[in-house]
C-alpha positions in Angstrom: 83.4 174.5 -70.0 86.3 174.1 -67.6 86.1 173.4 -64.0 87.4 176.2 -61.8 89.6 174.3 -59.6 92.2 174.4 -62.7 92.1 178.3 -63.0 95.2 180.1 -61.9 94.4 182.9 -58.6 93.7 186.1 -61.0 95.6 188.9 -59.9 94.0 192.1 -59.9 94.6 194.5 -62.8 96.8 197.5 -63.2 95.6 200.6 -61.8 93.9 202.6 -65.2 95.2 206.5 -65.6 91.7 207.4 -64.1 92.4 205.7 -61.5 95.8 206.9 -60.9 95.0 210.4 -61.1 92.1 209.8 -58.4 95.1 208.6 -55.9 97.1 211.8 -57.4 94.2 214.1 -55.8 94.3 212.7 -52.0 97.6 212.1 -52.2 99.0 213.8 -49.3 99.9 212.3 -46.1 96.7 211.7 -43.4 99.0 212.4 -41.0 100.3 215.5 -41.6 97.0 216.7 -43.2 95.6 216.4 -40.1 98.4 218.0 -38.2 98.2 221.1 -40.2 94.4 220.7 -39.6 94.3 221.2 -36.1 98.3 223.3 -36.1 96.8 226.6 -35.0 94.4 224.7 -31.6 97.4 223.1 -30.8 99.7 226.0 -30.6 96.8 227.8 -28.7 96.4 224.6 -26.5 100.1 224.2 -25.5 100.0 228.0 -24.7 97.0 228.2 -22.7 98.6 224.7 -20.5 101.6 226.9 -19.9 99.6 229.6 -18.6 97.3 227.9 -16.6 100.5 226.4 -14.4 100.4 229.2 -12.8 97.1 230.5 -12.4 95.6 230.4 -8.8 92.1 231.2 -7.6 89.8 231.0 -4.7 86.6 229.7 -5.7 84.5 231.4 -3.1 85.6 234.8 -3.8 84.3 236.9 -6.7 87.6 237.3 -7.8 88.5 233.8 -8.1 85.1 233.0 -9.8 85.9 235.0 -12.8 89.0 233.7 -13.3 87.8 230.2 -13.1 85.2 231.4 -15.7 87.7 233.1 -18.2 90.2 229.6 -17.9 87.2 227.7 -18.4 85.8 229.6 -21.7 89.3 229.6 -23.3 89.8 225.9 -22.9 85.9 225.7 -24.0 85.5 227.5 -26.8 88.5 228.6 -28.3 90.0 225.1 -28.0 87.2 222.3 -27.6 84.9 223.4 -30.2 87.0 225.6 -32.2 88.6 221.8 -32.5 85.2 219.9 -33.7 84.3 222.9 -35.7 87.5 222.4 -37.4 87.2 218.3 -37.4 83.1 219.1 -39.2 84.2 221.6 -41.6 87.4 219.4 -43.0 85.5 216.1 -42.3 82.4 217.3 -44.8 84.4 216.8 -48.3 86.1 213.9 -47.2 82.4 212.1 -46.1 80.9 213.2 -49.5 84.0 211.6 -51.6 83.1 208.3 -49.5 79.4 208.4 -50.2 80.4 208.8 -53.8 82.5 206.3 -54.2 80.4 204.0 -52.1 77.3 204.7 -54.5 79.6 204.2 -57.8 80.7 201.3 -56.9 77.6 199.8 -55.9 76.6 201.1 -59.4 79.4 199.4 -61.4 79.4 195.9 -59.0 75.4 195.8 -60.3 76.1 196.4 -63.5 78.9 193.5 -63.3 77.2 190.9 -61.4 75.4 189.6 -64.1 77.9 188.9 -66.6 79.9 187.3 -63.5 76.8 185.4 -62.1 76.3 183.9 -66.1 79.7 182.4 -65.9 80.0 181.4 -62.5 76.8 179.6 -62.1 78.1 177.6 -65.4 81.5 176.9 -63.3 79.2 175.8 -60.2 76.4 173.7 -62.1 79.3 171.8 -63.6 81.1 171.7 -60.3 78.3 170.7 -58.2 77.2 167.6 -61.1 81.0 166.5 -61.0 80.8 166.4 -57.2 77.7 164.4 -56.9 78.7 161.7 -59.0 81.8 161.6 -57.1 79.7 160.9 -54.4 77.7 158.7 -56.1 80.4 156.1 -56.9 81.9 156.7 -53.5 78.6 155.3 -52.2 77.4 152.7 -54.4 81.3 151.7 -53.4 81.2 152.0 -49.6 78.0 150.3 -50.1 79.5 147.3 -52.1 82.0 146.8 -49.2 79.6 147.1 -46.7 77.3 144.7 -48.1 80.6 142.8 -48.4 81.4 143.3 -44.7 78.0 142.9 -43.7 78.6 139.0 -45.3 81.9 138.3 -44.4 80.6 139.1 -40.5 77.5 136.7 -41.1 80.0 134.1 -42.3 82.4 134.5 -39.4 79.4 134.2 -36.5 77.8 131.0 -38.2 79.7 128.9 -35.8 79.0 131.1 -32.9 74.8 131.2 -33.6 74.7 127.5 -34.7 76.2 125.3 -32.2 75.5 121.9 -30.8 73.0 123.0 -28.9 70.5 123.6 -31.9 68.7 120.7 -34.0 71.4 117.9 -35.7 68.7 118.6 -38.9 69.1 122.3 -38.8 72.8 121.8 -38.5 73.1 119.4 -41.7 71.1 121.7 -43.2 73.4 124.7 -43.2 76.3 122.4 -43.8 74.7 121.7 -47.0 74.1 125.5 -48.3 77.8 126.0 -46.7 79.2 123.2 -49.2 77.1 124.5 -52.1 80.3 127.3 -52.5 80.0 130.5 -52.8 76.8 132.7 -53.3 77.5 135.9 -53.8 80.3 138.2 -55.5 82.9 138.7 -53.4 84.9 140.4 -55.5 88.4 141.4 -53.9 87.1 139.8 -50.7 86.4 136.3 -52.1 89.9 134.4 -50.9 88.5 135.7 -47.4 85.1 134.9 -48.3 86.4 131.0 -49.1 88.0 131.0 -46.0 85.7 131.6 -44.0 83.5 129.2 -45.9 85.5 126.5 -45.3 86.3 127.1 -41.6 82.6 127.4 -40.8 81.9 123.9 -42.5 84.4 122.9 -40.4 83.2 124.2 -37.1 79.5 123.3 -38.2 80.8 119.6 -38.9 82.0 119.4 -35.2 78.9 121.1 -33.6 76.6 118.3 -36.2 78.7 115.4 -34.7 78.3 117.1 -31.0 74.6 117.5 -31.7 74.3 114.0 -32.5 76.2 113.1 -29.5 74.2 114.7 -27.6 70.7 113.8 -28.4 71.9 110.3 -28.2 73.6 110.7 -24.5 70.3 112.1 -23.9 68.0 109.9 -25.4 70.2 106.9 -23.6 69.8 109.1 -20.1 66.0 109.5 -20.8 66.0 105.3 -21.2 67.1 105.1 -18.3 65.7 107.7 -16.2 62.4 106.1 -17.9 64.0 102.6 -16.1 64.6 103.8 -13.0 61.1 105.8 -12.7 59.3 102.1 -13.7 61.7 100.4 -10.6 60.8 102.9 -8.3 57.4 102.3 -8.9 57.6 98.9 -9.0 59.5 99.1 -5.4 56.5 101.4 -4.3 53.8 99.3 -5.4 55.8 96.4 -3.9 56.0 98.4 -0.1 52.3 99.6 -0.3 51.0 95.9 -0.8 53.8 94.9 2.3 52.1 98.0 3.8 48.6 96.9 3.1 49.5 93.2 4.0 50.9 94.4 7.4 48.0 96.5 8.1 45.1 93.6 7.4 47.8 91.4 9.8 48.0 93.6 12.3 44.2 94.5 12.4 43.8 91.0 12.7 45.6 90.2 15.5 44.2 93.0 17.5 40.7 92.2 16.6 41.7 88.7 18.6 43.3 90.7 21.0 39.8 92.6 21.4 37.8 89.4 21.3 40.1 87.6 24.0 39.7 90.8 25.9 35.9 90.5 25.8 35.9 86.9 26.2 38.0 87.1 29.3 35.8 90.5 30.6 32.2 88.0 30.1 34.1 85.1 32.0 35.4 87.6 34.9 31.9 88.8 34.9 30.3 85.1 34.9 32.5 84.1 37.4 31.6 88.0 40.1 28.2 86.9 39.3 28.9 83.1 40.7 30.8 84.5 43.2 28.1 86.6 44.3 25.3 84.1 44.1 27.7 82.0 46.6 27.6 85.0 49.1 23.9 85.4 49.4 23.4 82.0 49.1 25.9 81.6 51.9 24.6 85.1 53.7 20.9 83.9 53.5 21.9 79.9 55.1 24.1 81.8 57.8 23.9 85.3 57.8 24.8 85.0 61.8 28.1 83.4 61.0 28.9 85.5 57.6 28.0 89.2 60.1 30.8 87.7 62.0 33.3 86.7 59.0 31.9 90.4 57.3 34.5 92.3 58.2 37.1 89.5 56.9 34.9 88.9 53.9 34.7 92.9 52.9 38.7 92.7 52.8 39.2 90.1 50.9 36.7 91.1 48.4 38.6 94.9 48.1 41.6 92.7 47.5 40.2 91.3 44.7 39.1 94.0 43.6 42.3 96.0 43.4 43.9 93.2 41.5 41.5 93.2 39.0 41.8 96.5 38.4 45.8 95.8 38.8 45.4 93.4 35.5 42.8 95.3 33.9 45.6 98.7 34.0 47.8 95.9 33.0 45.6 95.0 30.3 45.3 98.7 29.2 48.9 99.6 29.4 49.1 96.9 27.4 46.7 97.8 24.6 48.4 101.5 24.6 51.9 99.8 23.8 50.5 97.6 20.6 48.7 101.2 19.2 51.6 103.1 20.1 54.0 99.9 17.9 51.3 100.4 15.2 51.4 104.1 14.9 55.1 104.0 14.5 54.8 100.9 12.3 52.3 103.7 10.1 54.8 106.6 10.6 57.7 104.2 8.5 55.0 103.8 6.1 54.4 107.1 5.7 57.9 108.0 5.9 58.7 105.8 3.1 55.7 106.9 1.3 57.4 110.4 1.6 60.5 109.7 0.4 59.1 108.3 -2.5 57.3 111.7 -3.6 60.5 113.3 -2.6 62.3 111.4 -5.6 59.5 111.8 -7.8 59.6 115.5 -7.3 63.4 115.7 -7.4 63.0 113.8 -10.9 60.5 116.3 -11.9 62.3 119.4 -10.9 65.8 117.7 -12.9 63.8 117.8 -16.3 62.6 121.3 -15.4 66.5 122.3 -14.6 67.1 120.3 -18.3 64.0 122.6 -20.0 65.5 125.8 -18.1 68.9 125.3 -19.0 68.0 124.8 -22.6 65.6 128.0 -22.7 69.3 129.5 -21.4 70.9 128.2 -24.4 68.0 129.5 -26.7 68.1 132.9 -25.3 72.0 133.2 -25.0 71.7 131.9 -29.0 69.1 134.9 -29.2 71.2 137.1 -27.2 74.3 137.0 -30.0 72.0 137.4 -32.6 70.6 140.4 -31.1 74.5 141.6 -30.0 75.8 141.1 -33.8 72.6 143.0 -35.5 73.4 146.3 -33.0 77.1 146.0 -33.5 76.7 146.3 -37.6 73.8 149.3 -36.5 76.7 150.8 -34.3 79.1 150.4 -37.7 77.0 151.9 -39.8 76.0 154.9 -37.2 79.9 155.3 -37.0 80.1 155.3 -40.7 77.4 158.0 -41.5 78.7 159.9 -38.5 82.0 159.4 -40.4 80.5 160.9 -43.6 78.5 163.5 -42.0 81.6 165.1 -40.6 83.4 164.5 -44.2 80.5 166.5 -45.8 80.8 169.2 -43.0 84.5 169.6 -43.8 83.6 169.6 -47.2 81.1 172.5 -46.6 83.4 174.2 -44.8 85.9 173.6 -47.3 84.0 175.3 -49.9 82.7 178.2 -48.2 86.6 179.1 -47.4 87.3 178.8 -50.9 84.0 181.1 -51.8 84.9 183.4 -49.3 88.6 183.8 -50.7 87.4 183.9 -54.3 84.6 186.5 -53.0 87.9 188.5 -51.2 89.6 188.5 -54.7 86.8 190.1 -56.6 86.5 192.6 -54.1 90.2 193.9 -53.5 89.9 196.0 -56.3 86.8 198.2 -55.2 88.2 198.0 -51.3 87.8 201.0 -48.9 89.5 201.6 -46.4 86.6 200.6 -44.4 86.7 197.6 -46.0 90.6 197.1 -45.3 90.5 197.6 -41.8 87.2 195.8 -41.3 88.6 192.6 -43.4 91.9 193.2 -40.8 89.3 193.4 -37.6 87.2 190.4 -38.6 91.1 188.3 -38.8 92.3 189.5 -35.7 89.1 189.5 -33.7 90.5 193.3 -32.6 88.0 196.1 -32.2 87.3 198.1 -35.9 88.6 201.6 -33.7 91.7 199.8 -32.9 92.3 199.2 -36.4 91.6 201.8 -37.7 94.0 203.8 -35.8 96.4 201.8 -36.5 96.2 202.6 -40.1 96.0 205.9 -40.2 99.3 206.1 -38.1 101.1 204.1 -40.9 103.4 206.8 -43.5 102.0 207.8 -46.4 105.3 206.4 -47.9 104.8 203.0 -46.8 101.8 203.0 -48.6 103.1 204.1 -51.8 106.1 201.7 -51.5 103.2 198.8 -51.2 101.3 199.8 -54.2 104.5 200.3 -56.5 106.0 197.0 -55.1 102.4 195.3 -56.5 102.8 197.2 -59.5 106.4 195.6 -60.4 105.0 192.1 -58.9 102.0 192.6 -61.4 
C-alpha cells in the first residue's frame, strides 16, 4: 500500500471514439444555432420597429383603437410567442439529451464508486493511522518538554517562594534535596537544569543565613522587649506603693486636720457656753446696769460673731484648697496610671503589627504560588489553543485537498452546468451571469482548448 501523498495529479484520459463522435453530433456553434433559431422573428421584429416609427393613433377614437390593437397583436403573437414557441420546440431535444446524460452518468459514477471507494478507503485508513502516530509522538514530545518546562520553572521560583521569611528548618531542608543533584531526566535541558540547581542553593544558602539572622535579631528584641516590659512594671509597682504611701499620708494628716477642727469647734463652744453663763450670771446680779450696757453688749457680741464666722469661712476655704491639692495630687496619679496602659497597649498593638506583617509575608508567599500555578494554566491554554488552531488548519487543509481530488474525478463527466457552477461557486458571481458568459464564447475557442489538452495529454 502506498500513501497517496506520493501519487502524481492523474490527468484525465483521452477522449474514446464514442466520445468523440458524441461532440461530432452537437458540434455546431451555440451561437449561431441560435441565431438561425430565432433569424425569421428577428427579421419580422426589425421590420415591424421600422413600421411602427411612424404609426400614429388617437386612443379615444375608434380609429385609433384598432390600430393600437393590430400593433399590439403583431408584436404579441407573431413576435413574443412565436419567439417562446420557437425557444420550447428547439429547447425540448436539447433538455432530453441533458436528462440522458445526467441519468448515464449517475448510472456509470454508481457502478464506479465502489471499486474507487475499495481503494481509497485503503489510501485513507493508512493515511489517517500514519497521521495519528504523528501526533502521537508529537505529543508524548510536547509533553516531555512541558513536563521539562513545567520543572525548569519550579526550579527558577524556589528562591522567590522560599525566602528568609519562612522557617531556618524548612530552609535547610530544601537546601538538602537541592544538593542531593539532579532528580529527574533532563535530557537536552539538564546543563540548564544544573544551573538552575546551583543558583537556587545559592540563593536558598543566603535566605538560610538571613533566616537565622533574623530569628536571632528577633529573639534578642523579644529579650529585651521582655526586659523593658519587667522595668516598666517594676517602675509601676514602685509609683502605686509611692501612690498608696502618699495617700495613707495624706489621709492622715487631714484626719488631724479634722480632729484639730473639732477640738477647736468643742473649745469655741465650751468657751460661748462660759461666755454665756458669765452674761446671765452678770444679767441676773445686775440686770439694771446690763439693760443699760444692752445695747453695747448686743454689738460686741455680733462682732464676735462675724469673726467667728470670718475664721470659720477661713477655716473652710481652707479645707476646700487641701481637697482641691489632693484631687490634683490623684489626677497625677491617674495620669501616670494612664500612661502606663498607654505603653502597655502600644507594646501590645507592636506584636500585633509584627503578627500582621508576617500574615503579609505568608499571604504574599501564597500569593506567588497562586500567580506561578495560573501562569503555567495560561501556557498550557495557549498551547492547546495553539494546537487546536494547528488541527483546524489541518482540517481545512485536508478538505481542500479532498475537494481538489473530488474536482479531478469529476472533470471528466462535467456539464456545462457543472462548468459554470464550479466557475460561479470561485467567483462568488451569479450562475445566470455565468452562464451567459459561456455561451457568448466561439465555438472555436472551445475546440482550440480541447485540442490544446489533447497535445498536452
Amino acid at each position: 500500500m502506498t500513501n497517496n501523498t506520493d501519487i502524481a495529479v492523474i490527468e484525465p484520459p483521452a477522449p474514446s471514439e464514442a466520445e468523440l463522435a458524441a461532440r461530432q453530433l452537437i458540434a455546431i456553434e451555440p451561437a449561431k444555432y441560435v441565431s438561425l433559431v430565432f433569424a425569421s422573428v428577428a427579421e419580422k421584429l426589425a421590420q415591424y420597429k421600422r413600421e411602427a416609427e411612424d404609426v400614429t393613433f388617437d386612443i379615444t377614437t375608434p380609429a385609433g383603437m384598432k390600430t393600437a390593437i393590430e400593433w399590439r397583436a403583431k408584436f404579441r403573437d407573431e413576435i413574443r410567442i412565436a419567439t417562446e414557441n420557437a425557444r420550447k420546440e428547439r429547447k425540448a431535444p436539447i433538455l432530453e439529451i441533458g436528462r440522458l446524460l445526467d441519468g448515464k452518468a449517475k448510472e456509470i459514477t454508481a457502478e464506479s464508486a465502489p471499486y474507487e471507494a475499495r481503494f481509497d478507503d485503503a489510501i485513507k485508513a493508512y493515511d489517517a493511522a500514519r497521521a495519528a502516530e504523528k501526533r502521537a509522538k508529537e505529543e508524548a514530545e510536547r509533553a516531555r518538554i512541558g513536563e521539562i518546562q513545567r520543572r525548569l520553572a519550579k526550579i527558577q521560583t524556589l528562591p522567590e517562594l522560599y525566602t528568609s521569611a519562612m522557617a531556618p528548618d524548612r530552609l535547610a531542608e530544601v537546601i538538602t534535596q537541592l544538593e542531593g543533584g539532579l532528580t529527574f531526566d533532563y535530557a537536552e535541558f539538564t546543563q540548564e537544569a544544573e544551573a538552575g540547581r546551583q543558583a537556587a542553593i545559592v540563593a536558598l544558602r543566603k535566605a538560610h543565613t538571613d533566616a537565622l539572622e533574623r530569628i536571632e535579631r528577633e529573639q534578642a528584641e523579644k529579650a529585651a522587649r521582655a526586659a523593658r516590659v519587667a522595668e516598666e512594671a517594676a517602675e509601676r509597682a514602685a509609683a502605686e506603693e509611692r501612690s498608696r504611701l502618699e495617700r495613707e499620708a495624706e489621709e492622715a494628716r487631714l484626719q488631724r486636720e479634722r480632729e484639730e477642727i473639732a477640738r477647736l469647734r468643742a473649745e469655741e463652744e465650751t468657751r460661748q457656753a462660759a461666755e454665756r453663763a458669765r452674761i446671765a450670771e452678770e444679767e441676773r446680779r445686775a440686770r439694771e446696769a446690763r439693760e443699760a450696757e444692752a445695747a453695747q453688749e448686743r454689738e460686741r457680741i455680733r462682732l464676735e460673731r462675724e469673726a467667728e464666722e470670718r475664721r470659720a469661712a477661713v477655716e473652710r476655704a481652707r479645707i476646700a484648697e487641701e481637697a482641691e491639692a489632693q484631687r490634683q495630687r490623684q489626677a497625677i496619679i491617674d495620669a501616670e496610671n494612664a500612661r502606663v496602659r498607654a505603653e502597655q497597649e502600644a507594646a501590645a498593638r507592636e506584636i500585633e503589627r509584627q503578627q500582621r506583617e508576617q500574615a503579609e509575608r505568608q499571604a504574599g508567599i501564597e500569593r506567588q504560588e497562586r500567580e506561578a500555578r495560573e501562569a503555567e494554566e495560561r501556557r498550557a491554554a495557549a498551547e492547546r489553543a495553539a494546537e487546536e488552531l494547528r488541527q483546524a488548519e489541518e482540517r481545512l487543509r485536508q478538505e481542500a485537498d479532498r475537494r481538489r481530488a473530488a474536482l479531478r474525478k469529476r472533470v471528466s463527466t462535467f456539464t456545462a452546468k457543472d462548468i459554470a457552477q464550479l466557475v460561479a461557486e470561485e467567483t462568488g458571481v451569479e450562475l445566470s451571469m455565468i452562464a451567459a458568459h459561456i455561451a457568448a464564447i466561439p465555438h472555436a475557442d472551445w475546440v482550440a482548448l480541447a485540442v490544446g489538452e489533447q497535445e498536452a495529454a
